[in-house]
KEGU-280078 format. One record per residue (C-alpha): residue number from 0; residue in three letters; x, y, z. Coordinates in steps of 0.1 Angstrom, whole numbers, always signed. Layout:
// residues N
[NUM, "ALA", [X, Y, Z]]
...
END
This chain:
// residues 64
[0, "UNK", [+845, +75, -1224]]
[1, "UNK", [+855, +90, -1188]]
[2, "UNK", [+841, +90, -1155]]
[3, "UNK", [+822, +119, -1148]]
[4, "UNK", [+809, +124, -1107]]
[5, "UNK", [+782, +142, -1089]]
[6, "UNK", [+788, +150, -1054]]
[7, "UNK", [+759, +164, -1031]]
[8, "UNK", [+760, +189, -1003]]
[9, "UNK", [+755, +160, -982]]
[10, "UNK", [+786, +140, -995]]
[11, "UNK", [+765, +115, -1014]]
[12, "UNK", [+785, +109, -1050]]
[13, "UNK", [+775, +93, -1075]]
[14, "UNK", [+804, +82, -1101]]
[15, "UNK", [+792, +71, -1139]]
[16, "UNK", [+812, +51, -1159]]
[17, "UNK", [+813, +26, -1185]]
[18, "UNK", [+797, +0, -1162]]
[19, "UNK", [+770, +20, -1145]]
[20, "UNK", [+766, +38, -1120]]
[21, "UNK", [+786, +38, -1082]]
[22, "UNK", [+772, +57, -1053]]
[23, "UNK", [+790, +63, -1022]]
[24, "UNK", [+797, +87, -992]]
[25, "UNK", [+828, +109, -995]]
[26, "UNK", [+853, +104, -966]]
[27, "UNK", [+858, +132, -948]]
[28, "UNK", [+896, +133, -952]]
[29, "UNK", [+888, +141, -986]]
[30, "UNK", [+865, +174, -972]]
[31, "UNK", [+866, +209, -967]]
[32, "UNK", [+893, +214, -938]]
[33, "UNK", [+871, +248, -928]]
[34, "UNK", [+835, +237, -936]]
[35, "UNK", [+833, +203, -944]]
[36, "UNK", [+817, +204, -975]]
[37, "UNK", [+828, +174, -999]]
[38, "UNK", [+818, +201, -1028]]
[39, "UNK", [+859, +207, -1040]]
[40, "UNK", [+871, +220, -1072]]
[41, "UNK", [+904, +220, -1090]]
[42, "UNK", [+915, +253, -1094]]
[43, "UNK", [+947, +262, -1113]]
[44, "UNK", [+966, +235, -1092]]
[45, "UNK", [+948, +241, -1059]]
[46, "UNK", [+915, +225, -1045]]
[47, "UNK", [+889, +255, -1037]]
[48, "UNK", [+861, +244, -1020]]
[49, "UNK", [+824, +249, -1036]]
[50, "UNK", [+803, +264, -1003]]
[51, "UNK", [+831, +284, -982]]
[52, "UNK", [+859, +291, -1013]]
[53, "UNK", [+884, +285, -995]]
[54, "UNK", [+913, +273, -1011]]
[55, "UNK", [+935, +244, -999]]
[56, "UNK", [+952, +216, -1008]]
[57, "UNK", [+945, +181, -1001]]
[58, "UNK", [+969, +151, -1011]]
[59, "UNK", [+945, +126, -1028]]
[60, "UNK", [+973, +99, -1037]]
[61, "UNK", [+976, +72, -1021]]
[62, "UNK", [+1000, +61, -993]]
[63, "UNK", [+1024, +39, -987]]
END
């Protein structure tokens, strides 16, 4: 089965997996650049954000 995760307006998530349940605080590099909402969406290649719609794109792998 696959994760599945729950992220608030308040940038509490909550990830469920096979092993239970992780709850942590989203960083804010991985935010809305405009708003700051931690609400983003995959959208056809791009990241739109949930509250403001804008869309962006954030590099979420990691560095070197």
């Amino acid at each position: 089965m696959g994760d599945m995760e729950i992220i608030d307006s308040k940038g509490v998530r909550a990830t469920f997996t096979d092993e239970g349940v992780k709850v942590d605080i989203v960083p804010t590099s991985e935010c809305c650049i405009d708003c700051g909402d931690a609400r983003l969406m995959s959208d056809g290649g791009y990241i739109k954000c949930y509250n403001c719609h804008n869309v962006t794109y954030i590099d979420f792998r990691p560095h070197a």
